[in-house]
C-alpha positions in Angstrom: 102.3 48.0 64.9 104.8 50.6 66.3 104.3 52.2 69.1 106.9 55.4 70.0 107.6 55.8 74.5 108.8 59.3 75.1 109.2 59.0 78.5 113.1 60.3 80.5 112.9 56.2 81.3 113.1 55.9 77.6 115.6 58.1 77.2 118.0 56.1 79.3 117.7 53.1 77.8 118.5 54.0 74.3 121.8 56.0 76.0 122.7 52.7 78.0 121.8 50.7 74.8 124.0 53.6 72.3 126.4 54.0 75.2 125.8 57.6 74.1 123.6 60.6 74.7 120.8 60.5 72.0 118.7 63.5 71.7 114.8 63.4 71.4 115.2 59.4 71.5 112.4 57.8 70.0 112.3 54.0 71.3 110.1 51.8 68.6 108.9 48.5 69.9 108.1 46.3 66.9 105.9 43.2 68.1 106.2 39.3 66.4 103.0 39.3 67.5 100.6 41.9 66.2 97.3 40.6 67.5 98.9 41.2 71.2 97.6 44.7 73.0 100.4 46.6 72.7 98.9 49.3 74.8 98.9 47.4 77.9 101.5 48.3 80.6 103.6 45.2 80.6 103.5 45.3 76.6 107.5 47.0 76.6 108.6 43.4 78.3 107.1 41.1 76.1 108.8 38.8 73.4 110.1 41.0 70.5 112.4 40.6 67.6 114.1 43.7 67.7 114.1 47.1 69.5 114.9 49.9 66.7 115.9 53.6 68.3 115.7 56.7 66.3 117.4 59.8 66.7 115.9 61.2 64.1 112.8 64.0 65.0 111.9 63.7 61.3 111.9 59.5 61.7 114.3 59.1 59.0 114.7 55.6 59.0 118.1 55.3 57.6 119.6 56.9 60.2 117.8 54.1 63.1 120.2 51.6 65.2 118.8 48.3 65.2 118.9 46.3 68.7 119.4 42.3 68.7 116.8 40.3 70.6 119.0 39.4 72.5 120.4 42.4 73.9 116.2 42.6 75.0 117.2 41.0 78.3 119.9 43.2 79.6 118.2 46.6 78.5 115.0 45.4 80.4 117.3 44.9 83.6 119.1 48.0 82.8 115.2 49.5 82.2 113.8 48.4 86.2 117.1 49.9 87.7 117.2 53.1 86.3 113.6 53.2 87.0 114.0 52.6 90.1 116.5 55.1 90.9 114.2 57.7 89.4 111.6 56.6 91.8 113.8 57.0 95.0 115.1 60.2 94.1 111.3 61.4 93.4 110.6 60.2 97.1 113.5 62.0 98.0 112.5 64.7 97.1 109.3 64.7 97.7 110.7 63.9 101.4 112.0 67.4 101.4 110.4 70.4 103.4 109.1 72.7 100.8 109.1 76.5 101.3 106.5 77.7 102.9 104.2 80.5 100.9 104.3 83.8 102.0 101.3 85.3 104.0 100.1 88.5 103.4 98.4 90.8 106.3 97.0 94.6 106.1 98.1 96.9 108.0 96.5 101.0 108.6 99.4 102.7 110.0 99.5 106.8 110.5 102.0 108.6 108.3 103.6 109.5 111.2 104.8 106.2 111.5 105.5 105.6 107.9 107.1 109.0 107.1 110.1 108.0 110.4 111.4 105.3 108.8 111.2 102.6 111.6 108.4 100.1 109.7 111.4 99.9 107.0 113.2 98.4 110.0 110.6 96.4 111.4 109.1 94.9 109.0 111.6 93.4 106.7 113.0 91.4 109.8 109.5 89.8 111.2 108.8 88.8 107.2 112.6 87.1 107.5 111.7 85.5 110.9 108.2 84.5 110.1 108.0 84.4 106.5 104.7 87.0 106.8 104.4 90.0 104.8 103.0 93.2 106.7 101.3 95.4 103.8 101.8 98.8 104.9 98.8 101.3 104.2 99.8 104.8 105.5 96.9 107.1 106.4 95.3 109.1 109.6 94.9 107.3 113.3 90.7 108.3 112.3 90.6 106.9 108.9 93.3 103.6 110.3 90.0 102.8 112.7 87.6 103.1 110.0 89.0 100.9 108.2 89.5 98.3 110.8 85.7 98.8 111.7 85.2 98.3 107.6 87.3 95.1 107.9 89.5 96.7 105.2 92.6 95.7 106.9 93.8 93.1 109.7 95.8 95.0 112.2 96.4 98.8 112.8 99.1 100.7 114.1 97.8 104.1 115.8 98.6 106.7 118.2 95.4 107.6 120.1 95.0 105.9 123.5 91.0 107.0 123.9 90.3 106.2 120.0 91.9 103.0 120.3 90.2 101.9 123.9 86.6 103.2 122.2 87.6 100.8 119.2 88.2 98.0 121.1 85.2 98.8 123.4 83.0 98.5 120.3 84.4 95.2 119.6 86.2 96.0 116.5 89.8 95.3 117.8 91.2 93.0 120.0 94.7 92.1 121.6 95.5 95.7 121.5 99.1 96.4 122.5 100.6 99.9 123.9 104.7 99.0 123.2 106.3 102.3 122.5 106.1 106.5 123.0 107.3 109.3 121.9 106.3 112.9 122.1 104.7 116.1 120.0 106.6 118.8 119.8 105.9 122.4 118.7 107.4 123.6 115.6 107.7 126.8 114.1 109.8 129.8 112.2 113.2 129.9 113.6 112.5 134.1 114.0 109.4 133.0 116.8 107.2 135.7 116.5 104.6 134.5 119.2 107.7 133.9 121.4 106.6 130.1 122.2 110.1 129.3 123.6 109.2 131.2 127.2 106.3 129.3 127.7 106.1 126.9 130.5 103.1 124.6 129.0 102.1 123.3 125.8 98.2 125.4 126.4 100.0 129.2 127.2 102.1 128.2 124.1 99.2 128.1 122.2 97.8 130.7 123.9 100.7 132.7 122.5 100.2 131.8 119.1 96.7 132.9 118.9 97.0 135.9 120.8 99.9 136.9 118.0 97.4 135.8 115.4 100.4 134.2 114.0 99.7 131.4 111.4 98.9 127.8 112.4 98.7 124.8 110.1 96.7 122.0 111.3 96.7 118.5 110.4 92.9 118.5 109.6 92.3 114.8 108.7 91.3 113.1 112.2 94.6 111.7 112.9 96.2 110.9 115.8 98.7 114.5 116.1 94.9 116.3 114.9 93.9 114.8 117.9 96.5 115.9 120.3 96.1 119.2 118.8 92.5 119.4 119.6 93.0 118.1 123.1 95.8 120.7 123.7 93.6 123.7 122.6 90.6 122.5 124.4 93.0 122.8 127.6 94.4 126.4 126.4 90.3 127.1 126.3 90.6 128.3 123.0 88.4 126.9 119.7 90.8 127.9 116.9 89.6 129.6 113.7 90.1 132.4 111.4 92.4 133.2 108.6 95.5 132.5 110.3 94.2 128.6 111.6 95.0 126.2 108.1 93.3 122.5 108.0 95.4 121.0 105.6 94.0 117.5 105.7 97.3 116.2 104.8 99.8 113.7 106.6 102.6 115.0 108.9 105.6 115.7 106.2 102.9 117.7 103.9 101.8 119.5 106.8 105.6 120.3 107.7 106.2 121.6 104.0 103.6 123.8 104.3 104.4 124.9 107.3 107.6 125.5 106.6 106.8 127.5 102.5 104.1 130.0 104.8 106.3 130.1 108.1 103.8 129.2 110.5 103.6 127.3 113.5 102.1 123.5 113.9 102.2 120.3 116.0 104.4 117.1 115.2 105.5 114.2 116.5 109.1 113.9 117.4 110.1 111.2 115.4 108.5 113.0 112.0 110.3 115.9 112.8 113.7 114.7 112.9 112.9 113.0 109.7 112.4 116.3 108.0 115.1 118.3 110.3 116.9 120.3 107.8 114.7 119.5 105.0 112.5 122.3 106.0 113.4 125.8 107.4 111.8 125.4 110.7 112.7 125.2 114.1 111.5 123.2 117.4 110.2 125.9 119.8 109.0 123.9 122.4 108.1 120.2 123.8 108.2 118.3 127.4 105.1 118.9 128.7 103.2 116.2 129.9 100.5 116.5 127.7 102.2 116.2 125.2 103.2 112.2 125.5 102.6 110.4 122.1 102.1 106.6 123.1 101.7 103.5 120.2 99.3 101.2 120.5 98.9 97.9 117.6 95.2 96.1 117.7 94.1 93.4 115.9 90.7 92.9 114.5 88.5 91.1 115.9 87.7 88.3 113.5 84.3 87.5 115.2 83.5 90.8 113.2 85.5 90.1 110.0 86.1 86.1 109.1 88.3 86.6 106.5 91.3 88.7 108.8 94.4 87.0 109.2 94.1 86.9 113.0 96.6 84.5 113.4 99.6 85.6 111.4 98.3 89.2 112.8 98.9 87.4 116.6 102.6 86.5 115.6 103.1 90.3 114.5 101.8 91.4 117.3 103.7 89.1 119.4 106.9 89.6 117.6 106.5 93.5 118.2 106.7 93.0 121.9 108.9 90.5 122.2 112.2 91.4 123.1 113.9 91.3 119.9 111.2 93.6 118.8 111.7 96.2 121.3 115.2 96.4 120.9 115.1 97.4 117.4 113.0 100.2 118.4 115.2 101.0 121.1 118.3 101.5 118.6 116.5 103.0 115.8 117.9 106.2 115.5 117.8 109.1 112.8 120.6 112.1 112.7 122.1 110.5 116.3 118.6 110.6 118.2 115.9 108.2 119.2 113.0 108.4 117.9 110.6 106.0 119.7 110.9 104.9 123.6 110.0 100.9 123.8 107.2 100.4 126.6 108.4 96.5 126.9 112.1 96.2 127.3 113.3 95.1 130.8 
């Protein structure tokens, strides 16, 4: 009866018994006694005539190293302490921390924030810090809600202060955050026709604009700047329309493109604009009013509305964004020598 072991314990005893590396080793036990179950565990220890080890993967016979009986003993010995050692390096390594899987969250973010560049600086380093992914999905402040309401994402990242408070309100987001501001500017042709750069508020620079009957593209799409826009008009007491007011429906840089191929005037934050500074042929015309404040604000959702959220890897982002670390990387992120975003948090 032969029965053929093709174990890495095998392996080392028919090195240790060739003193050389064999290949494929096939370790044939060949009983005295046949009637014994040769199956059993302790069978490889008991009484045998001879040990025969092939190297051959074709089993050609002529080519097998026979083993004396007595030489039995010592490979058995060799057999437990080799074994052993395989053992206690398994536990070893088995002791071993083992990496930890990456965690994947959502997040709706405006294009805004995507199109300055700062989540590319963000990001990376809270993933590094907290092995957490942040999956970036770049749309409107309006349609960034809706999807948090939908439970289509964990976390969102917007810029609309009564939006966000009316979310929360609701009970679709919780923990929100308010850690950094800019501002929206007013961008136009570099010629001014409506003469914008006299004006002394963001509403008589509108004013100007649609008195002129000068071309105004508009973000269109619910979004956080769409929402400024309307808020500033409403205070200039003017409902906007006509052939020379353009919903685009797009994010900020489309909007800029546009803006910039018909030479018309819109509203943008100030980070997105010195993203596309020189890329367009455009001018900023006028900014500073009060009005015109563009604050940040990151809200989880609530998972007593959506059980599957990652609420607690969303909590570490969230706390990671206003920790101090966090705020100074805003701080010091900078595009063409200017900052872009004021940190709300930093002492």
């Amino acid at each position: 009866m032969k029965h053929y072991y093709h174990r890495a314990v095998d392996r080392m005893i028919a090195e240790s018994v060739l003193g050389v590396g064999v290949d494929c080793a096939k370790i044939q036990c060949i009983s005295q006694h046949f009637q014994r179950n040769a199956s059993a565990p302790s069978s490889r220890f008991l009484p045998t005539s001879m040990w025969a080890i092939d190297s051959d993967p074709y089993r050609d016979y002529h080519r097998t190293v026979y083993v004396p009986l007595k030489r039995l003993t010592a490979m058995q010995t060799d057999y437990r302490i080799k074994l052993l050692s395989v053992i206690l390096l398994a536990l070893i390594m088995l002791s071993l921390p083992l990496q930890a899987e990456t965690q994947l969250i959502r997040m709706a973010t405006t294009t805004s924030t995507q199109n300055t560049g700062l989540l590319d600086l963000l990001l990376p380093r809270f993933q590094q810090e907290s092995n957490i992914e942040v999956q970036v999905i770049a749309v409107g402040t309006g349609k960034a809600l809706k999807m948090g309401r939908d439970g289509d994402v964990d976390v969102v990242m917007v810029h609309a202060k009564a939006a966000e408070e009316k979310f929360v309100n609701e009970g679709y987001g919780i923990d929100r955050l308010q850690f950094m501001i800019n501002d929206f500017v007013l961008i136009g042709p570099k010629s001014d026709p409506a003469k914008i750069r006299s004006a002394n508020s963001a509403a008589e620079a509108l004013k100007q604009i649609y008195n002129h009957q000068a071309r105004f593209i508009s973000r269109g799409d619910d979004s956080g700047t769409h929402k400024k826009e309307r808020a500033l008009w409403h205070a200039a007491d003017i409902a906007p329309s006509g052939d020379s007011y353009l919903e685009a429906g797009q994010g900020m840089g489309k909007v800029l493109q546009m803006a910039g191929e018909l030479q018309a005037y819109t509203l943008a934050d100030r980070g997105t604009w010195l993203a596309y500074n020189g890329k367009v042929d455009l001018s900023l015309l006028f900014s500073g009013d009060q009005g015109m404040n563009n604050p940040y604000g990151i809200i989880a959702v609530n998972p007593k509305k959506h059980k599957d959220t990652r609420y607690g890897e969303v909590k570490q982002l969230i706390k990671w964004i206003g920790s101090p670390q966090g705020q100074k990387l805003i701080a010091g992120y900078r595009l063409n020598g200017e900052q872009l975003f004021k940190p709300l948090l930093l002492k």
